[in-house]
N, C-alpha and C positions, 0 to 999 in steps of 0.2 A: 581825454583831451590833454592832459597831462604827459600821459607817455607820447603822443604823439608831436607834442613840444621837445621834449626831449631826445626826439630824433629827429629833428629838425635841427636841432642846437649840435649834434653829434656828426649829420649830414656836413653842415656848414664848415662845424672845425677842423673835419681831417680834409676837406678840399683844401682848404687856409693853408693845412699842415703842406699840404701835397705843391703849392702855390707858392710854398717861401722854401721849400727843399728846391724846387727846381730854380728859383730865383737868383737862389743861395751860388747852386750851381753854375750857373753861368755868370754869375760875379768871380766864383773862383778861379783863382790863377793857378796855374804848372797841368797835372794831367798827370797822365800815363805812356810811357815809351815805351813799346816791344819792339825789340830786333830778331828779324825772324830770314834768316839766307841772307844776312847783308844786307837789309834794306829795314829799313828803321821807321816804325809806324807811332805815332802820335797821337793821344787821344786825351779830348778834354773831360773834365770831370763829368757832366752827362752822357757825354761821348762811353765814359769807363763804365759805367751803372750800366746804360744801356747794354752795352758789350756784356757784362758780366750776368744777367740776367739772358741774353739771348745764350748764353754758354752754359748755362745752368737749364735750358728748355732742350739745348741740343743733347746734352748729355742723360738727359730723364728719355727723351725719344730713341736714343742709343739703348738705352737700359731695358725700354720696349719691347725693340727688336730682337734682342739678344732671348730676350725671355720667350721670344712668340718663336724664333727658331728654336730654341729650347723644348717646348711645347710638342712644336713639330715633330722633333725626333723622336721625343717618349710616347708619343703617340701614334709614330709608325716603327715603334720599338715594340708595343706591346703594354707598354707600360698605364699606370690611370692616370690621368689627366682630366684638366677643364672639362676637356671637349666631349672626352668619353663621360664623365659624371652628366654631364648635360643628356646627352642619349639613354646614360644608365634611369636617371631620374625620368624621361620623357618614359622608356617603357614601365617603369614601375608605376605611373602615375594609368597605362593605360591598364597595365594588368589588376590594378585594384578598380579600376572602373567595372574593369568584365569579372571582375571578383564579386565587388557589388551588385552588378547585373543579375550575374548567376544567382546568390541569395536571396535577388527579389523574386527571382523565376521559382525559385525551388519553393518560396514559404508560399508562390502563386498559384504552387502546384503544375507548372510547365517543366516535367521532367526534361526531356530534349532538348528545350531552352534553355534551361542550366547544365545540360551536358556542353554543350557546345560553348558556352560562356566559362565553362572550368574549366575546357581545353585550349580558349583563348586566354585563360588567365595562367594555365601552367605556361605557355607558352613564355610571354611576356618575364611571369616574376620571379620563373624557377624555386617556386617556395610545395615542393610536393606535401608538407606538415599542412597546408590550408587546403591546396587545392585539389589533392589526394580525397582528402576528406568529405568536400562538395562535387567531387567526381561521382563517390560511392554514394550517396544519400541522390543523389539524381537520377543516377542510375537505378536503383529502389524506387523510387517515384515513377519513372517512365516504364519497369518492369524490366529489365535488364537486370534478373539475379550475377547471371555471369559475372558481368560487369562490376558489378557493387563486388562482388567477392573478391573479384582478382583484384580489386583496389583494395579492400580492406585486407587482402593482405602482405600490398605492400607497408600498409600502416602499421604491419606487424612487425615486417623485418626492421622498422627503425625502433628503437627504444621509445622516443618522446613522445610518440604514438603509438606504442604496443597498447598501452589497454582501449582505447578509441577503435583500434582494428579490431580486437579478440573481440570487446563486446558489443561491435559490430556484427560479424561473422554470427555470434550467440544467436542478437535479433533474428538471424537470416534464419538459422538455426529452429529455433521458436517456431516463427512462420509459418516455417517447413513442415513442422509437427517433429523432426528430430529430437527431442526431449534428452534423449540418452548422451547425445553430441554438446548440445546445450549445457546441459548440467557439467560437463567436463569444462565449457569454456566457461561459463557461469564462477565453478570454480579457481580458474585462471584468473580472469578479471579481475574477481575477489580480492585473492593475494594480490596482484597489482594495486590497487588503490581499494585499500581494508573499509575506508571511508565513504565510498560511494554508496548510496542510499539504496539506489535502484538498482542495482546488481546485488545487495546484498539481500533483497525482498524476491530476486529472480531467484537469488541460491536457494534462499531458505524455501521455497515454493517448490522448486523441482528435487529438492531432498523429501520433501512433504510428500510430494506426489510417489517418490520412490520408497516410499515409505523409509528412508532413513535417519529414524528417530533422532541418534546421536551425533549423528552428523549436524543433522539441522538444530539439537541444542547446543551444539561448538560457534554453529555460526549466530543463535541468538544472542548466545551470549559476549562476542565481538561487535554485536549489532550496540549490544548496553554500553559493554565499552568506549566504542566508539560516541558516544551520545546522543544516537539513533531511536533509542524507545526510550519510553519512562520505563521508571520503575517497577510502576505496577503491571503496566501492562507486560514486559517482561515476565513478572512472576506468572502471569495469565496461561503466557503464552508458552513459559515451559512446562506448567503445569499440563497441557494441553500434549506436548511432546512426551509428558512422562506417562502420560496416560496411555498415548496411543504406543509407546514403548513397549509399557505393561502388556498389551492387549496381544503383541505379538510374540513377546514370551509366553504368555497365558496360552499361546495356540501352537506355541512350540513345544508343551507339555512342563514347562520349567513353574511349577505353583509359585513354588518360594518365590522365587524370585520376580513373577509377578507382582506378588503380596507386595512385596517390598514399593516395586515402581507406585503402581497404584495409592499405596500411603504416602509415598513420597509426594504425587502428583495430588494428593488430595489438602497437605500439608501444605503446599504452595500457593495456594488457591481452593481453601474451602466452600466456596459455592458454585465450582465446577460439578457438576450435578452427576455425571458420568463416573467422574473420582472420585466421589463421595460414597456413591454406589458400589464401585469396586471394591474401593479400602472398606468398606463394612463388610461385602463378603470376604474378604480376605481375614478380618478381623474373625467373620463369624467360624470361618475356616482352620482357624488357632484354634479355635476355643474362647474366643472371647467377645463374648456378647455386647459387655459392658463398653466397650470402647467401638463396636460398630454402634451402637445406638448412640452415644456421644457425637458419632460423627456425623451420622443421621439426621438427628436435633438439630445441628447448627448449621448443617447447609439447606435445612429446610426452614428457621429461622432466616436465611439472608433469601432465599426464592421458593415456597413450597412449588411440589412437584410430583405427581403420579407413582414414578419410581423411588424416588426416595420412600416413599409409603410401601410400595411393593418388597424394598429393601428391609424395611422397619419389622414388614411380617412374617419376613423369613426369618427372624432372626428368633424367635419361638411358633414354628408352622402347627404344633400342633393345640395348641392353647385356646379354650371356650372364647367362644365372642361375646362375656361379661367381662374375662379376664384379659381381652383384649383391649378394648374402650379403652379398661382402667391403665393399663400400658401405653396405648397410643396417648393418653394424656401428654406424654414428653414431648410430642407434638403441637397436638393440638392445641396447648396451652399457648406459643407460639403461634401468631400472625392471625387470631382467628378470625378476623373478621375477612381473611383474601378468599376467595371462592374456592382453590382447590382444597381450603381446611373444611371449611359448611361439607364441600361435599364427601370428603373422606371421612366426616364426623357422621353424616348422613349415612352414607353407605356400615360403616362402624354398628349402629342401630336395626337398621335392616337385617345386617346377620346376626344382630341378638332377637331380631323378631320384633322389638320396640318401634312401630311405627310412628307412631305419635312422637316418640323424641327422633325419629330420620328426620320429620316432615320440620319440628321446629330446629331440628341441624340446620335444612336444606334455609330454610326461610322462603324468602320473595326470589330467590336468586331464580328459580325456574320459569319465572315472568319476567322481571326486570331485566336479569342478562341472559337471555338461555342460552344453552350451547347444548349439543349430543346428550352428553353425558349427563346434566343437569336433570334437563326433560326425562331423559330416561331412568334417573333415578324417583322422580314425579310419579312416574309412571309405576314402578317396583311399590312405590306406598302407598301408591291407590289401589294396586291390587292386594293387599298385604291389609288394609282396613277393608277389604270387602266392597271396595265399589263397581262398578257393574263395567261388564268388556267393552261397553262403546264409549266409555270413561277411558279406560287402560288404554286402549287403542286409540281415542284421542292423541292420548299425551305422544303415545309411539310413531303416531303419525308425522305430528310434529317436529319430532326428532329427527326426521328426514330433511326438512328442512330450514332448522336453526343452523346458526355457527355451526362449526364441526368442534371449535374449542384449540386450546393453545397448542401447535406441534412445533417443531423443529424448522425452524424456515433459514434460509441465507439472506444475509442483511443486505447482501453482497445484489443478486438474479433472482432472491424472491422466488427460489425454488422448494421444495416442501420435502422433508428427508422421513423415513418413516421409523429413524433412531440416529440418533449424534451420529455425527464423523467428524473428525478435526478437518476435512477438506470434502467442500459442496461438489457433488456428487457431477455439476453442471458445471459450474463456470470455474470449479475446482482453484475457490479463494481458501485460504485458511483463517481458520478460525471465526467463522461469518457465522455459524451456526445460534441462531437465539431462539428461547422458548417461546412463543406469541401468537396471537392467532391470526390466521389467514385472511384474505378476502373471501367476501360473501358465497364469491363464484367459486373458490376451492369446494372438493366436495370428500375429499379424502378425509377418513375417521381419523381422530387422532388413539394414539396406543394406550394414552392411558386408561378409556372407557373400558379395557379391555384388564383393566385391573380388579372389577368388581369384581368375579368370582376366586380371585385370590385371596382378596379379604373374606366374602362374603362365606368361600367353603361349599363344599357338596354335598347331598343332602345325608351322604355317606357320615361325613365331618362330623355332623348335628346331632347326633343319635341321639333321641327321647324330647326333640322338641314338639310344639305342640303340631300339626297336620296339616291346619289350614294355613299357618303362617309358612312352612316347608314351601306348599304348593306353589304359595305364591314368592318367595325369593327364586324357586326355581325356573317357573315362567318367567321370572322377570330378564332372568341370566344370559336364557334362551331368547329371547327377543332383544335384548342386546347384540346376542352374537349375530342376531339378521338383520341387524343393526349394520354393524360392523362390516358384514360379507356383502351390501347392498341390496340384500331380497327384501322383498316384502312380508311383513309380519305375516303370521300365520291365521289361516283361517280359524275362525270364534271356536269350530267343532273339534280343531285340533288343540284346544286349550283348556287346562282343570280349571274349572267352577271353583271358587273360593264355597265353604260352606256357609 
């Protein structure tokens, strides 16, 4: 209410003003004379305002004109002007529409609709850095390799797009099953932008797959650099590199230098179960015992495991199975309560012939979790106490089908490996490999059931034990291994009577 008073009172005063100016005016006397060719014009004081004011409109419309010829000329000079920004902007405005367009079509999945939308937006914006780019990725959607290539490599000959083209081209590459081509522009890329996440997981993968160890610890370790892995994982993972390093010196006949990788790879990553294994033989290969069974202990401390055990009894193969037990104590004192200790403790007993201490190794485990190996070690103590074959064959029966027990699976495709490899043999991810057991419907043995008669010894090993306990670890052994191979246990008449 207030402000609108106030310009009311403001309305009012400059009319006043406007009301006693002109008044003023035509009270005043004299004027203005211009002689202009001898003829002498007179004008009175409104007369001169007015004049002066129409001379000041004339001259701004002069100034107009002069501008808008101006105009004209730079504009049929060649030159930028109003007029051309006005068109330049008209088409920029239409070529981000069909720019937009295209990227709805492409994330729509209308290849050909966003081909033709990025031909009308090159058209328009003359920007090849964007529309080069939605040219190729449409051209991949609609299935025009051709197409997408010859673009991506125009993306290549410019700089600000070289790596956007090369690992372009890569993708195409991949696709193809090119591997060998890949891996060269994989590399390329790399070097381009050291930082990109996903190119530096493509290097590292097809250096893996080409088996080149060192290569792909150069690039792990640019991956740390960069702030791409943790730490740990890093140490994992070149432990995993060092290992599989080892393995191909090991097969190129270089021992030493095996030894070396392997301890290095175990040293990195102590409960890699593969380098633990290795560096123990490598150790036991010096001569030194003392330091494979350290290594032994501690990465069967962080996960026990079949081979680690297999490892442990190589390391004195020819030693009584009293004086074994009392050794493998460096184990078993570690994690006893996880199933693969019950049963290597179990197994441990059966080849001193002590059933009774197998069966309280074993515990409940052959009920409550059974797996292969479990069962079938049930089975090894029921014949070993004297219980009757349709007892023993129970148990072997069942063994058929419980779990098969923990193998090598990808975390990755859930593929089943029948010994480590740093890279799934299927979907060929690195590093996916974990110990664990399968689904129900796997039916593949796992390798470690296949360690009892390593521990257990043959009947050769045993000299002067007592007969009837012989008989029955050796049956037991043997029906593991039809275990194993998928037959069916053996008929009753092909089997020794316990006495």
């Amino acid at each position: 209410m207030l402000w609108s008073l106030i310009k009311i009172v403001l309305f009012v005063a400059v009319v006043g003003a406007l009301a006693w100016g002109a008044g003023f005016l035509l009270e005043s006397q004299g004027g203005v004379q211009l002689t202009l060719l001898g003829t002498e014009y007179s004008f009175g004081p409104l007369q001169s305002v007015i004049a002066v004011i129409f001379l000041l409109l004339a001259v701004w419309v002069l100034l107009k004109i002069l501008a808008l010829l101006l105009a004209v000329w730079h504009f049929l000079n060649g030159d930028e002007t109003a007029l051309t920004r006005y068109f330049d902007r008209n088409r920029e405005r239409k070529g981000f529409e069909a720019l937009s367009e295209g990227l709805m079509a492409l994330a729509s999945g209308e290849g050909k609709v966003a081909m033709s939308k990025a031909a009308k937006a090159d058209k328009y914006l003359n920007r090849p850095a964007l529309t080069n780019l939605l040219t190729a990725q449409a051209a991949e959607l609609a299935g025009d390799r051709h197409k997408a290539e010859e673009t991506y490599r125009k993306l290549v000959a410019d700089e600000a797009t070289r790596f956007v083209g090369v690992r372009g081209i890569m993708k195409q590459k991949l696709a193809e099953g090119d591997t060998e081509t890949a891996l060269q522009l994989a590399e390329k890329a790399f070097a381009l932008k050291p930082k990109h996440e996903e190119t530096g997981d493509v290097l590292l993968r097809l250096q893996a797959e080409k088996e080149d160890w060192a290569g792909a610890r150069k690039t792990l370790s640019m991956k740390l650099k960069n702030g791409q892995l943790p730490r740990d994982v890093h140490k994992r993972r070149d432990a995993v590199l060092a290992l599989s390093e080892a393995r191909e010196v090991f097969a190129e006949g270089n021992d030493i230098e095996a030894r070396e990788e392997a301890i290095e790879a175990n040293r990195l990553s102590p409960d890699l179960i593969p380098a633990a294994v290795m560096a123990a033989q490598g150790y036991i290969a010096q001569n030194k015992p003392r330091y494979a069974a350290r290594v032994l202990a501690k990465a069967w401390s962080v996960h026990p495991h079949p081979d680690l055990a297999a490892a442990f009894a190589a390391i004195e193969p020819d030693e009584k199975p009293a004086a074994r037990i009392k050794r493998f104590a460096a184990l078993t004192k570690s994690q006893p309560g996880h199933p693969e200790t019950k049963m290597l403790q179990s197994e441990l007993h059966i080849a001193n012939e002590d059933f009774p201490a197998a069966r309280r190794a074993l515990g409940k485990l052959a009920e409550e979790d059974p797996t292969a190996r479990s069962v079938t070690l049930m089975a090894a103590i029921e014949r070993g106490e004297g219980a009757s074959d349709t007892i023993v064959k129970g148990w072997l029966a069942r063994a058929l089908t419980v779990s098969r027990g923990p193998q090598w699976i990808c975390d990755n495709c859930q593929h089943i490996h029948a010994s480590w490899k740093p890279i799934c043999e299927n979907c060929k991810s690195f590093d996916t490999l974990a110990w664990k057991t399968p689904p129900m419907s796997e039916v593949a043995m796992p390798g470690g059931v296949q360690m009892l008669p390593l521990i257990v010894g043959t009947a050769d090993d045993q000299a002067g034990a007592d007969g009837a306990g012989k008989i029955a670890t050796r049956s037991d052994i043997e029906d593991v291994d039809l275990i194993v191979e998928g037959d069916e246990p053996r008929a009753e008449e092909d089997k020794q009577a316990s006495p």
